[in-house]
Every structure is written in structure tokens, then in C-alpha cells.
C-alpha positions, 0 to 999 in steps of 0.5 A: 642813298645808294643800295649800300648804305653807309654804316650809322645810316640806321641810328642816324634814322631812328635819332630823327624820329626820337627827336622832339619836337619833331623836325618835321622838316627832314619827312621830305627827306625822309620819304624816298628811302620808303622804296629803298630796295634794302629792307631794313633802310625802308622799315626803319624810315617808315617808323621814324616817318610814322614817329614824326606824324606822317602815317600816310598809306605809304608809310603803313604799306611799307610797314606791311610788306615788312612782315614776315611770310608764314613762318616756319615751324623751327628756326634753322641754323643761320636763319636771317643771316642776311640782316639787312633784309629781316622783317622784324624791325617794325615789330617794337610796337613801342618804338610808335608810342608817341601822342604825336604818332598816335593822333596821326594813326588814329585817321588810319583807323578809317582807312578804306584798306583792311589791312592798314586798318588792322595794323593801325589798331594794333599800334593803337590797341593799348590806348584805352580812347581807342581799346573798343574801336580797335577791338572791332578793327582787330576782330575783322582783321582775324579772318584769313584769306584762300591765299593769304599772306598777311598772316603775321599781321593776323597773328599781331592781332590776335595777339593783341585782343588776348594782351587786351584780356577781358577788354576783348571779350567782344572779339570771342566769336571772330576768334573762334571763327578764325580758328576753325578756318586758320591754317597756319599752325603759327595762327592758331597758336594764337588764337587759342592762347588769345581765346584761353586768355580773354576767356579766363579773364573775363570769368574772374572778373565776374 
């Protein structure tokens, strides 16, 4: 597929994914668009491959060059005008909740990458046989670093700890943490919405 791809291309491509069972036989055909240099050609192959159970690093490594950078305060007019190249088609969760795609995500859990461990967990996250694994995954994947640019994949998870609520309640003192190191105003927004939240679960269920 050339840099202008033909028009249906990206439906074409998530259909493949959707399929079941799944035709794992198109994956090799699959796999080259994850170097296509048009953004949205590269994610949504990613989510179809992810989908069929081929959540190899590549895959989850597209998916991470997908996010977007620090954001700004306020979209401005026109912002994303060029929608071949916006960052937030791996963003539908959802789109990877298949037991196919979960047992295949469930090794990156043990990835030796940080990162792909942290994105891992938040796909995983809502499922209850991996809420506690993912917990601890989530909380080390909070901390930012000197020149950070991972941090839509720190907002993800701690987002996700505060939709985990009391369940959460482990990751607290890696949140607080984050906070008083985090300076992105995106990322402190949610870590304080995550901490109100676990917070005020947690007591009431007491």
C-alpha cells in the first residue's frame, strides 16, 4: 500500500480484525502496514493485528508512537485538520476487548519494556483476573520522566486506576507521588481526579 491509500482501506482493515474466528492468515499481510508512514494506516493495522492475537512488541510499539504528545491547554480552530495523522485511533479501548486479544496481551504484562507493560495493563485493567497485576503495572508506569513524552500514556493510566476506584486503593502513594513531580497540567488533572476518586470509594466502602 502506497503512501495514498485507497479510499475503504481503513474499514477494510478493521472488518479483518472484527472477524471471527479470526483469519489469521491476512497477519502477514497485515504486518508491513505497521511502517506505513501515514499514521492512521499504522494504528488501525495495529488494532486489527492486536485484535487477531498478534500483540508482538511492534504492534504495541506502534500503538505507542500513536499518542499523542503533551497537549495543549485549549484545542484551536482547525486543530487535527489533517485526519490521516490524528493520534487518537488507539484510543477505543474497547475496540481490543476480545478474549483472543486479552490472552495475547496478557504476555506483554511481562514485557521487559516499561512502557508496553503500562499500555498492556490499561487494555487489561477492567478485566477482574488481571485488576491486581494491572494495578501494580499502572502505578509504576505513573512516574514521569526529566523529558517525557509518554505523557498520554501516564494520563491512560491514571485514568484507569481512578475508573478501577477502590480496587485502586493499592496505587494511592504512586499517585500522590506523581503528583508532586508531574508537570504537565493534563497529568495532574488526572491524578487528582484519580486520587478524589479512589479516595472517596474506598471510604464508603468502609
Amino acid at each position: 500500500m502506497g503512501v495514498d491509500a485507497p479510499y475503504g482501506w481503513s474499514d477494510a482493515v478493521r472488518a479483518l480484525g472484527r472477524l471471527r474466528p479470526p483469519p489469521v492468515e491476512v497477519i502477514p499481510d497485515l504486518l508491513p502496514l505497521l511502517c506505513h508512514p501515514r499514521r492512521n494506516v499504522s494504528l488501525t493495522a495495529a488494532v486489527a493485528l492486536l485484535r487477531l492475537g498478534h500483540p508482538t512488541r511492534d504492534v504495541l510499539r506502534v500503538l505507542l508512537a500513536g499518542l499523542p504528545k503533551e497537549p495543549e491547554p485549549l484545542a484551536a480552530p482547525g486543530a487535527w485538520r489533517d485526519r490521516a495523522n490524528r493520534p487518537e485511533v488507539w484510543l477505543k479501548f474497547e475496540e481490543i476487548d476480545t478474549e483472543i486479544a486479552t490472552a495475547a496481551l496478557a504476555t506483554a504484562l511481562a514485557d521487559s519494556d516499561e512502557e508496553v507493560r503500562c499500555l498492556a495493563a490499561v487494555f487489561l485493567a477492567r478485566r477482574p483476573e488481571f485488576t491486581a497485576r494491572a494495578v501494580e503495572m499502572l502505578a509504576a508506569g505513573l512516574q514521569p520522566e526529566s523529558s517525557d513524552e509518554m505523557i498520554a500514556l501516564r494520563c491512560a493510566a491514571a485514568r484507569t486506576l481512578g475508573e478501577l476506584g477502590a480496587a485502586a486503593a493499592s496505587a494511592m502513594p504512586a499517585l500522590r507521588s506523581a503528583l508532586e513531580v508531574a508537570r504537565s497540567w493534563k497529568l495532574r488533572g488526572e491524578l487528582w481526579r484519580s486520587l478524589a476518586r479512589i479516595e472517596g470509594l474506598a471510604t464508603s466502602a468502609e
